[in-house]
Structures are given as C-alpha cells and as structure tokens.
MOPAC internal coordinates of N, CA, C and O (Angstrom, degrees):
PM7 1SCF
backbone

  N    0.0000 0     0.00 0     0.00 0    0    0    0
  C    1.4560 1     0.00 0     0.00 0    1    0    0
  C    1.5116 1   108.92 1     0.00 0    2    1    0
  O    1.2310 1   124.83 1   -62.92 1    3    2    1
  N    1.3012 1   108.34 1   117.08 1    3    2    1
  C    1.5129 1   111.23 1   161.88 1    5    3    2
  C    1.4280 1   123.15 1   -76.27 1    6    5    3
  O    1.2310 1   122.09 1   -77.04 1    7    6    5
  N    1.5933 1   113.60 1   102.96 1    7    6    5
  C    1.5874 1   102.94 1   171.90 1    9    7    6
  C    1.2977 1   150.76 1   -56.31 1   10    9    7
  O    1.2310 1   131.51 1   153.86 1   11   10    9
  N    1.6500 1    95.39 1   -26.14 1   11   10    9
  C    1.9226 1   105.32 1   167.07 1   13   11   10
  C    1.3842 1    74.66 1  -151.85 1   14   13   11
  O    1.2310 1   137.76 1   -15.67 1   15   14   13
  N    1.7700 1    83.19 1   164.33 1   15   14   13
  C    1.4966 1   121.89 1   176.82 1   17   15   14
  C    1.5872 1    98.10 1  -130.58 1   18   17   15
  O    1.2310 1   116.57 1     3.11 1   19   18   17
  N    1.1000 1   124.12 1  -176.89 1   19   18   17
  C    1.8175 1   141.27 1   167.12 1   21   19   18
  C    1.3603 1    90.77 1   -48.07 1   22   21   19
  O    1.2310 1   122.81 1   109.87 1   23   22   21
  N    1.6832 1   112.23 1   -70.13 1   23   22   21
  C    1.7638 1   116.64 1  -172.14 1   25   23   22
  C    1.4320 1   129.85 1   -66.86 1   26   25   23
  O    1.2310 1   127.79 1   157.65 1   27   26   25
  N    1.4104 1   102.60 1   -22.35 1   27   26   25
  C    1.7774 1   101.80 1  -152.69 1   29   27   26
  C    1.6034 1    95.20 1  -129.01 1   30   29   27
  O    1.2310 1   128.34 1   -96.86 1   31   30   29
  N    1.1905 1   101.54 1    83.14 1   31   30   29
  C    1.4319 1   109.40 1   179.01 1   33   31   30
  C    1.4441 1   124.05 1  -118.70 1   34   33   31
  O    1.2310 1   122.27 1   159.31 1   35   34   33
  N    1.4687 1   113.26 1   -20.69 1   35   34   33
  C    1.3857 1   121.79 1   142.83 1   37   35   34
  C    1.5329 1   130.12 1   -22.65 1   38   37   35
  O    1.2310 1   114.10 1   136.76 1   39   38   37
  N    1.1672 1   128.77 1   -43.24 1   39   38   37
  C    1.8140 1   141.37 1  -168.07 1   41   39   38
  C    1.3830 1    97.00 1   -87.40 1   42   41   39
  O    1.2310 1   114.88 1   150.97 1   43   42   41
  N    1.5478 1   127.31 1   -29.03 1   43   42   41
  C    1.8251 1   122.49 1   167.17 1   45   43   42
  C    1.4756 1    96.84 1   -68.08 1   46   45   43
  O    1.2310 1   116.59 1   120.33 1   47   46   45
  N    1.4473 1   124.08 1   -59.67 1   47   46   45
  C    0.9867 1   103.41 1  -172.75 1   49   47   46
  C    1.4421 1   139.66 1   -52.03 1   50   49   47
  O    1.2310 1   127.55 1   130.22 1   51   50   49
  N    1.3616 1   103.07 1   -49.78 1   51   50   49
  C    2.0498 1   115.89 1   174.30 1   53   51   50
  C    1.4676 1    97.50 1   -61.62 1   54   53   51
  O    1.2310 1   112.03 1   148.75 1   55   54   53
  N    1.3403 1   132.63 1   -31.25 1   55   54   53
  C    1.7968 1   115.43 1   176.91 1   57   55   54
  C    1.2756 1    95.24 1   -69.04 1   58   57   55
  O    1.2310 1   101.61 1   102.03 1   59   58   57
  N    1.4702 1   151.15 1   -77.97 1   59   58   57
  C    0.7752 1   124.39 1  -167.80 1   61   59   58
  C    1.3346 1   134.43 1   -50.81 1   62   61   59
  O    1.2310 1   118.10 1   133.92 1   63   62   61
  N    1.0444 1   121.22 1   -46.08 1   63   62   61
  C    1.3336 1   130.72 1   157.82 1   65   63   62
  C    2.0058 1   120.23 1   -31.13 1   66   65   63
  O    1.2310 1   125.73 1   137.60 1   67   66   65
  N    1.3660 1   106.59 1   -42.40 1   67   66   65
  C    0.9998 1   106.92 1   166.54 1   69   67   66
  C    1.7272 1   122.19 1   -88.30 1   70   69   67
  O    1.2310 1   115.09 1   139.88 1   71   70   69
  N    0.9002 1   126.91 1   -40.12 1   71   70   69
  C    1.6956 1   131.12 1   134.47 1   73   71   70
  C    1.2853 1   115.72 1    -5.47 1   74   73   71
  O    1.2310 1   122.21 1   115.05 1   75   74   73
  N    1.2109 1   113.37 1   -64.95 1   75   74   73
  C    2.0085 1   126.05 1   177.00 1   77   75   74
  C    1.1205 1    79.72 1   -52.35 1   78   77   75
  O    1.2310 1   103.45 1   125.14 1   79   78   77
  N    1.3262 1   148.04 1   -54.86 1   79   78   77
  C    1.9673 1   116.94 1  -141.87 1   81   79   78
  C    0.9971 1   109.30 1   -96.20 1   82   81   79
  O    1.2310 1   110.06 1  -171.53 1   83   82   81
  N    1.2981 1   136.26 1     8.47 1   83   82   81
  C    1.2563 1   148.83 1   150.09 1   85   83   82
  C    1.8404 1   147.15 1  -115.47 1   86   85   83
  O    1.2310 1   131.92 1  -171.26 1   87   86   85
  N    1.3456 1    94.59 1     8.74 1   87   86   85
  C    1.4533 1   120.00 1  -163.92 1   89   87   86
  C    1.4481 1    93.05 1  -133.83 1   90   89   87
  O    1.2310 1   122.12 1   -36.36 1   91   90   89
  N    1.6529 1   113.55 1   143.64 1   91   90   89
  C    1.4771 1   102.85 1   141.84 1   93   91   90
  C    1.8194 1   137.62 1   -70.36 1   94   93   91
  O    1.2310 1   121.30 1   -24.53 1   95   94   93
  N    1.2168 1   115.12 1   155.47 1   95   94   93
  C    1.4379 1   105.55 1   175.87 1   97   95   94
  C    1.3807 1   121.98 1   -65.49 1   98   97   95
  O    1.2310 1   114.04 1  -171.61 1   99   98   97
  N    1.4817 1   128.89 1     8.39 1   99   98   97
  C    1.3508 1    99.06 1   173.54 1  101   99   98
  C    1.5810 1    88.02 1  -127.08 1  102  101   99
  O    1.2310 1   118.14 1  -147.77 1  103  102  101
  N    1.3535 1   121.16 1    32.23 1  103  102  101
  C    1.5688 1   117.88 1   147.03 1  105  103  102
  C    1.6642 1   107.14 1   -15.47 1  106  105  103
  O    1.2310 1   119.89 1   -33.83 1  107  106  105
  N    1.2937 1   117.82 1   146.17 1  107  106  105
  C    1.5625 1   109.03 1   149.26 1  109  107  106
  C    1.1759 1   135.46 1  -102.28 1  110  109  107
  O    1.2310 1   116.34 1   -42.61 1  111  110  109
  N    1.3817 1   124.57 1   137.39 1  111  110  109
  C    1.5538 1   133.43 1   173.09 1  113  111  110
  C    1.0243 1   120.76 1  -129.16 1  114  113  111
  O    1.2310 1   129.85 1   -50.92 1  115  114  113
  N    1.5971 1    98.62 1   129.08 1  115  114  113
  C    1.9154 1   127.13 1  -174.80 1  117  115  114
  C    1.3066 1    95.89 1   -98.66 1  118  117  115
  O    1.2310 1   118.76 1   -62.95 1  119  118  117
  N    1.5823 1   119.97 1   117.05 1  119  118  117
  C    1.3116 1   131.33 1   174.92 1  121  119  118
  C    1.9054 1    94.81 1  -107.98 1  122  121  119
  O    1.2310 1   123.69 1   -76.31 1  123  122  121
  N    1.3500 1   110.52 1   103.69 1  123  122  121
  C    1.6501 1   134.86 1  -167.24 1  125  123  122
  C    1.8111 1    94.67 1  -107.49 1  126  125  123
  O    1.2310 1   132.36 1   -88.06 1  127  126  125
  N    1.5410 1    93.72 1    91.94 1  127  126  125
  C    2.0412 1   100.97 1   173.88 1  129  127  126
  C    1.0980 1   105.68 1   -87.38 1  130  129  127
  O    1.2310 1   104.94 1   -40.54 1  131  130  129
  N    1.3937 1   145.46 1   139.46 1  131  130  129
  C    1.3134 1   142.93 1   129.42 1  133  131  130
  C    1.5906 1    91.34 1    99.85 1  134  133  131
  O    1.2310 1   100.69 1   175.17 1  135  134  133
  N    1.1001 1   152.65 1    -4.83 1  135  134  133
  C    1.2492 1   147.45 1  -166.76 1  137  135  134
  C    1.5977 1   104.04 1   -22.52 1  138  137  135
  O    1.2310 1   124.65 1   -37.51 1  139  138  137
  N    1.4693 1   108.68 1   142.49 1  139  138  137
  C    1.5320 1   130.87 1   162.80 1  141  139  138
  C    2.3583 1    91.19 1    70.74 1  142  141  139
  O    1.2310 1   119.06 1  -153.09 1  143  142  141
  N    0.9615 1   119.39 1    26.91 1  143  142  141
  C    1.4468 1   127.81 1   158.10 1  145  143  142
  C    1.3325 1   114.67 1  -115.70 1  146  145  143
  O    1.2310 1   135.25 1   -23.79 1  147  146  145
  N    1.6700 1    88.10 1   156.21 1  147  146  145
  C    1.7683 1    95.71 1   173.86 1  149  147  146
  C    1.6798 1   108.85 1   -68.85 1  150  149  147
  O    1.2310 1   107.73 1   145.32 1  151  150  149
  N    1.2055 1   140.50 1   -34.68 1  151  150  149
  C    1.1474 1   117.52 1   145.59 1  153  151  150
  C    1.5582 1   154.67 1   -86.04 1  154  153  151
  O    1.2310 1   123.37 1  -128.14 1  155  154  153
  N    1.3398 1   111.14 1    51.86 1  155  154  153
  C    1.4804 1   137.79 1  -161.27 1  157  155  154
  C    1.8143 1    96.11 1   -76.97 1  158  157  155
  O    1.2310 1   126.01 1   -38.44 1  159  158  157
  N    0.9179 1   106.05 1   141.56 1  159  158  157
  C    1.6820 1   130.34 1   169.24 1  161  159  158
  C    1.5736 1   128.19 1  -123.36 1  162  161  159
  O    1.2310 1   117.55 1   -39.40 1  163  162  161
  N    0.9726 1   122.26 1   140.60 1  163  162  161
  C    1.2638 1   141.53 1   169.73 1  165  163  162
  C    1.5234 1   125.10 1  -120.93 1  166  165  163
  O    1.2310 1   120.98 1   -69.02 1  167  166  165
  N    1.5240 1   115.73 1   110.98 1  167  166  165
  C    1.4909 1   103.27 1  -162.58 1  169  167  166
  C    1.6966 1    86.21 1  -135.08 1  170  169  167
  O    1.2310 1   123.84 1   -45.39 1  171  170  169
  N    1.7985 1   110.23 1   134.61 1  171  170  169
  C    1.3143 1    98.09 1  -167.59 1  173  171  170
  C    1.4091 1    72.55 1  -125.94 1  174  173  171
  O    1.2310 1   133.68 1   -40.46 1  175  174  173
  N    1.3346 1    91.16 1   139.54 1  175  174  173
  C    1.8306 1   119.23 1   175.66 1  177  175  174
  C    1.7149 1   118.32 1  -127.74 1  178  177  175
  O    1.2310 1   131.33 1    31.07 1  179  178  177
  N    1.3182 1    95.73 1  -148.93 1  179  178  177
  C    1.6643 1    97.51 1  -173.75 1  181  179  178
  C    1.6800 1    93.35 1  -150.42 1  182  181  179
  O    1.2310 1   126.05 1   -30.20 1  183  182  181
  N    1.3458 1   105.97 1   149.80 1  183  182  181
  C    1.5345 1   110.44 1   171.59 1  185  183  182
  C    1.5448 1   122.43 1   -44.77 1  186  185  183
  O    1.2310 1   133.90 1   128.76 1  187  186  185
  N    1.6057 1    90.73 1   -51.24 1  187  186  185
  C    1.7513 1    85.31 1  -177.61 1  189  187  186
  C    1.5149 1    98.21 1   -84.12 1  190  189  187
  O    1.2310 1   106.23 1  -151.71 1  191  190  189
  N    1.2396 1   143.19 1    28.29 1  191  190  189
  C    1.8262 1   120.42 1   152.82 1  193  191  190
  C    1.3606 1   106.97 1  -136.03 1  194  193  191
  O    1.2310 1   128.77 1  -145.38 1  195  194  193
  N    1.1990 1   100.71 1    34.62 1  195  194  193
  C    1.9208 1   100.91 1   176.15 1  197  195  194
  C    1.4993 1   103.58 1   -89.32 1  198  197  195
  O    1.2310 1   121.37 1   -40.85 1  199  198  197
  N    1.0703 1   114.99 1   139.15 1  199  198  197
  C    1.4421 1   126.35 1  -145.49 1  201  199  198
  C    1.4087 1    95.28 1  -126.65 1  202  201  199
  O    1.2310 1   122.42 1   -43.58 1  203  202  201
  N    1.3841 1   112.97 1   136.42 1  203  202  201
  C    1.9165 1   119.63 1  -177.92 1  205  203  202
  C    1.6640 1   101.59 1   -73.77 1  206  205  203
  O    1.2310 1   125.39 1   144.80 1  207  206  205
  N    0.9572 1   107.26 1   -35.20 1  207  206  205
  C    1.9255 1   119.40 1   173.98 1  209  207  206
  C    1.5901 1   119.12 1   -50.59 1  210  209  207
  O    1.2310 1   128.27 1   156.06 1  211  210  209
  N    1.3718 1   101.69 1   -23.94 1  211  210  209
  C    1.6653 1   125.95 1  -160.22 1  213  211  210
  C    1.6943 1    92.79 1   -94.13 1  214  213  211
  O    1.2310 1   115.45 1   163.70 1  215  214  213
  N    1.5754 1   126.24 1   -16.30 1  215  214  213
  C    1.2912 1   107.07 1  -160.49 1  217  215  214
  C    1.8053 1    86.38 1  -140.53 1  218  217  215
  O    1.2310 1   134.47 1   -25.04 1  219  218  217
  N    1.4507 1    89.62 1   154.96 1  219  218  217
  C    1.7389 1   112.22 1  -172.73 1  221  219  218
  C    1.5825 1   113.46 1  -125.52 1  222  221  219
  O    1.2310 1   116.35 1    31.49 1  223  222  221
  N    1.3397 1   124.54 1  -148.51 1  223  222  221
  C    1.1306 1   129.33 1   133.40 1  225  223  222
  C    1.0566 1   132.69 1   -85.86 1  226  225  223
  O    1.2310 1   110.41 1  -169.92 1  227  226  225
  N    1.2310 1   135.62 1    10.08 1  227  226  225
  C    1.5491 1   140.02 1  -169.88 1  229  227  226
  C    1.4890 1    91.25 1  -122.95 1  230  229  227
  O    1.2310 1   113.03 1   170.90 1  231  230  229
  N    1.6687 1   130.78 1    -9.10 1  231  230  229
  C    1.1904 1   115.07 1  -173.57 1  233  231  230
  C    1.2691 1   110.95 1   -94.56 1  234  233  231
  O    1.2310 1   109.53 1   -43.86 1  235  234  233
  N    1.7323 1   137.23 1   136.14 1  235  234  233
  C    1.6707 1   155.96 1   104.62 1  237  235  234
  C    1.5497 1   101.15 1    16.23 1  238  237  235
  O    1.2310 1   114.56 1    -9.25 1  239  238  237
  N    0.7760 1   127.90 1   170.75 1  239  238  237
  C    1.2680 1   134.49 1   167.41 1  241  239  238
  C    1.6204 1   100.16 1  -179.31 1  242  241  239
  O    1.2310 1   116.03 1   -71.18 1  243  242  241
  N    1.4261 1   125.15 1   108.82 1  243  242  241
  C    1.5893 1   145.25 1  -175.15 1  245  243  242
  C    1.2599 1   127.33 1  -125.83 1  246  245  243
  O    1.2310 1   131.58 1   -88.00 1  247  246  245
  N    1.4385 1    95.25 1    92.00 1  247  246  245
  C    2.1037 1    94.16 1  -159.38 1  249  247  246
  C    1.2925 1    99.28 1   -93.61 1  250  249  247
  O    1.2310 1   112.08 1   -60.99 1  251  250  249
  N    1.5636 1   132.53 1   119.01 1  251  250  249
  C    1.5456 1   116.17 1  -172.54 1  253  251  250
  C    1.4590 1   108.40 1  -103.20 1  254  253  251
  O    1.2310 1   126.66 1   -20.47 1  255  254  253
  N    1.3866 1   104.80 1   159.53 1  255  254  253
  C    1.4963 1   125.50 1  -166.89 1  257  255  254
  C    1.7405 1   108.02 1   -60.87 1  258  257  255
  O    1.2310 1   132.26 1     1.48 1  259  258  257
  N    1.6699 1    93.93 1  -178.52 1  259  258  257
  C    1.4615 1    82.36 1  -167.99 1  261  259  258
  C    1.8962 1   106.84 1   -77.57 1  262  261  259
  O    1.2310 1   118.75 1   160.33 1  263  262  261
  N    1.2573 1   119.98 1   -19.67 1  263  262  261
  C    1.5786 1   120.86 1   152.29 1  265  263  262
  C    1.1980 1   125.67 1   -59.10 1  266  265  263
  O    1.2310 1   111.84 1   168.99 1  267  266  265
  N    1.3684 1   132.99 1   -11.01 1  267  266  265
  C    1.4273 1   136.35 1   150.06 1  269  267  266
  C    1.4341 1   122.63 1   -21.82 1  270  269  267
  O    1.2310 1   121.82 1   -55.00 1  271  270  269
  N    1.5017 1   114.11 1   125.00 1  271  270  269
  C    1.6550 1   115.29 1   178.78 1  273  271  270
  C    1.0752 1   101.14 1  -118.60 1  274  273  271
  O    1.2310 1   119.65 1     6.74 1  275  274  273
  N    1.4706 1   118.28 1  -173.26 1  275  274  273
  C    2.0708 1   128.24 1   169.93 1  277  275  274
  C    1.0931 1    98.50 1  -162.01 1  278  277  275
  O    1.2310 1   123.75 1   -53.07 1  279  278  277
  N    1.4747 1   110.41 1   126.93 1  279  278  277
  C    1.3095 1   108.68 1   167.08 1  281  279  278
  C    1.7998 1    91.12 1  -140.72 1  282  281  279
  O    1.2310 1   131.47 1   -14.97 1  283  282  281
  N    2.0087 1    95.47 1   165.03 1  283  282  281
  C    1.3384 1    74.22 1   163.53 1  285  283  282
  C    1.6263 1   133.48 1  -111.52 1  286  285  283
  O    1.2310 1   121.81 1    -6.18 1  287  286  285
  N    1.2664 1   114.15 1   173.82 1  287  286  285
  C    1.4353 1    94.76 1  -170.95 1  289  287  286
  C    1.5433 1   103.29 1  -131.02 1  290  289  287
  O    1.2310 1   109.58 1   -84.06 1  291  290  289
  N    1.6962 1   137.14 1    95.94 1  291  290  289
  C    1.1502 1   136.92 1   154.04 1  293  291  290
  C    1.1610 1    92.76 1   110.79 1  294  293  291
  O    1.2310 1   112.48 1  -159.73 1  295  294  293
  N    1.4253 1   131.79 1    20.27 1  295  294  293
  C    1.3486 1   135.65 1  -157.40 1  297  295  294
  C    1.0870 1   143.57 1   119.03 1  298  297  295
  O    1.2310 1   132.31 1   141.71 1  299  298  297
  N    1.4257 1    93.84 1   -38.29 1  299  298  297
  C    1.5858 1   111.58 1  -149.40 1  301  299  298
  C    1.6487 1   103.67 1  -120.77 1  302  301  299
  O    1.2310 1   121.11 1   -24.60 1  303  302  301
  N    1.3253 1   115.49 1   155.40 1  303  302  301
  C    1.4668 1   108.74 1  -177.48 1  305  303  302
  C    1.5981 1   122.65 1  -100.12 1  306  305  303
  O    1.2310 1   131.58 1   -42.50 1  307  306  305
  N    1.5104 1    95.25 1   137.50 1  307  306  305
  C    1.5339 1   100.87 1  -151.25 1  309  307  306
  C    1.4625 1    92.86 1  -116.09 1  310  309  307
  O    1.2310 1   107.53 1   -43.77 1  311  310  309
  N    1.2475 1   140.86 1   136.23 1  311  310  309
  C    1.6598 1   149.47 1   164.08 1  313  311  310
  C    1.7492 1   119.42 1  -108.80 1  314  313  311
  O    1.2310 1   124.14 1   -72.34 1  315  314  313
  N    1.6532 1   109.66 1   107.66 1  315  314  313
  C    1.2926 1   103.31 1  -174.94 1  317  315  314
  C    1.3189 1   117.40 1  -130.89 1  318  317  315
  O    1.2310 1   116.75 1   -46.29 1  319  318  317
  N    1.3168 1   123.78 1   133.71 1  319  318  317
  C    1.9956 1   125.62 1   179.84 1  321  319  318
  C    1.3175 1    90.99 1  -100.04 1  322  321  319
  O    1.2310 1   140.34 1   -46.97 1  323  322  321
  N    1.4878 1    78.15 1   133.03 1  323  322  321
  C    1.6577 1   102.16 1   172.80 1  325  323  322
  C    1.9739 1   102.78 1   -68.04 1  326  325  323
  O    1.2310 1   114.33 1   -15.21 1  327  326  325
  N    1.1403 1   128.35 1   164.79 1  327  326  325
  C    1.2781 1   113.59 1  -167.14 1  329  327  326
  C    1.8858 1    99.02 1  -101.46 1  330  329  327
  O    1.2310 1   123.76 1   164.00 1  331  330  329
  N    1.6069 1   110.40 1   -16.00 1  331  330  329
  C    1.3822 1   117.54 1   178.19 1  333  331  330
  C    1.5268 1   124.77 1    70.92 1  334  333  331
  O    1.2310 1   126.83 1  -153.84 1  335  334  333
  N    1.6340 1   104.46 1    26.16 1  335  334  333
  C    1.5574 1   106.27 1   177.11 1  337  335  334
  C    1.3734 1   126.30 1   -63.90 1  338  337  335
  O    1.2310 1   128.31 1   150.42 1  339  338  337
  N    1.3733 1   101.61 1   -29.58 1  339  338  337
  C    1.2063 1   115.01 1   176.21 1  341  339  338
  C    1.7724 1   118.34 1   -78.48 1  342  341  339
  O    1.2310 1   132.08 1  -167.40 1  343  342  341
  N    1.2035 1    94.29 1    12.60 1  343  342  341
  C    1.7027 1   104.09 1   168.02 1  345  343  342
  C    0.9742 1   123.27 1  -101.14 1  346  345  343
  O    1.2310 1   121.61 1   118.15 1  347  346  345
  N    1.7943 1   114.52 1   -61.85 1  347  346  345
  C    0.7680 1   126.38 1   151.84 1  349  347  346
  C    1.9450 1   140.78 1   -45.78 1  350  349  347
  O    1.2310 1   127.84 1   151.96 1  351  350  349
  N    1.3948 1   102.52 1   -28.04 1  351  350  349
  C    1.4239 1    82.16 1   149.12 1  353  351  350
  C    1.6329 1   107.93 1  -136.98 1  354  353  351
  O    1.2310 1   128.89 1   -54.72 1  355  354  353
  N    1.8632 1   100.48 1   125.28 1  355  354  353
  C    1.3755 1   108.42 1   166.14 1  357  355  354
  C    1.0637 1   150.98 1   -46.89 1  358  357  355
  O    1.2310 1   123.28 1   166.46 1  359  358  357
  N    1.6806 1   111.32 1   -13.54 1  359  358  357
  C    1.5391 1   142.69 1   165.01 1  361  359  358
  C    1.4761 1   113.56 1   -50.31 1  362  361  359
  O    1.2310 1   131.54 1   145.90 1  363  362  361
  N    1.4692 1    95.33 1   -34.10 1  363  362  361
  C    1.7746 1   110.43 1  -144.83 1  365  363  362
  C    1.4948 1   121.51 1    84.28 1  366  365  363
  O    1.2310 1   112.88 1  -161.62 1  367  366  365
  N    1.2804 1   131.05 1    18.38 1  367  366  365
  C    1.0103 1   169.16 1  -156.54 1  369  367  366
  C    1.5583 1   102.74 1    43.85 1  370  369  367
  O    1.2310 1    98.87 1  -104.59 1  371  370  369
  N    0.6745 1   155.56 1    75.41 1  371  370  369
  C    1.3138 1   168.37 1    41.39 1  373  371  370
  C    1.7468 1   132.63 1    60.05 1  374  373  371
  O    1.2310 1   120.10 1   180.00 1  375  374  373

C-alpha cells in the first residue's frame, strides 16, 4: 500500500486523524523511506507530529502499540514491542 502519492494525500491525513481518537499522541512512528537502499531513512516521530510531507511512496509507515519503546541503536532510531509472553503466560510458559 502506498500511503501518499503527489495527489492523494488526504487518506494519510484522515488515518491519522482517526488514529488520534483512539491512540495517544505521543504513540510512536517510524517513517522507513527507501528501505534496503543507499539512500534509506529512518525518521522516528510521534502521532501528533507526523507530517503528510514526511511520507511518499517509498515510505514504511510503523505506528507502535501502546508497549512500544525507542531507543537508539548505533545512531539511528530503533522502535521495539516487547512481544509480552511472559505476561501472558504466568507459568513462564511452562
């Protein structure tokens, strides 16, 4: 799925927009351009400042849950959910 084009940039906006009414605003979002190229990007944002300007067709778009972390790693910004097995089972899965 391409999220914006030149024309159709409206449908980033109302997802996000609809996102806000159910998410908090500083959700995180990994905007991933060009992945696996020599000019590949990584731009880690927040729901409420993710920007329609910020995304193409070549862009990822990775909105993480409310267990979502960021840290960085070697530089660069990295976003990871814990998967929570160990919550889900009290055994330790066992």
């Amino acid at each position: 799925y391409n999220p914006v084009s030149k024309r159709r940039r409206d449908l980033f906006v109302n997802a996000i927009d609809i996102l806000l009414c159910h998410r908090q605003p500083s959700a995180p979002v990994l905007l991933a351009r060009s992945l696996g190229r020599a000019e590949e990007e990584l731009h880690l944002t927040t729901l409420a400042d993710v920007k329609v300007d910020d995304v193409d067709m070549m862009t990822v778009v990775l909105i993480g849950s409310s267990q979502t972390h960021t840290v960085p790693v070697g530089g660069r910004p990295r976003m990871f959910t814990p998967r929570g097995y160990a919550a889900k089972h009290a055994d330790g899965g066992k």
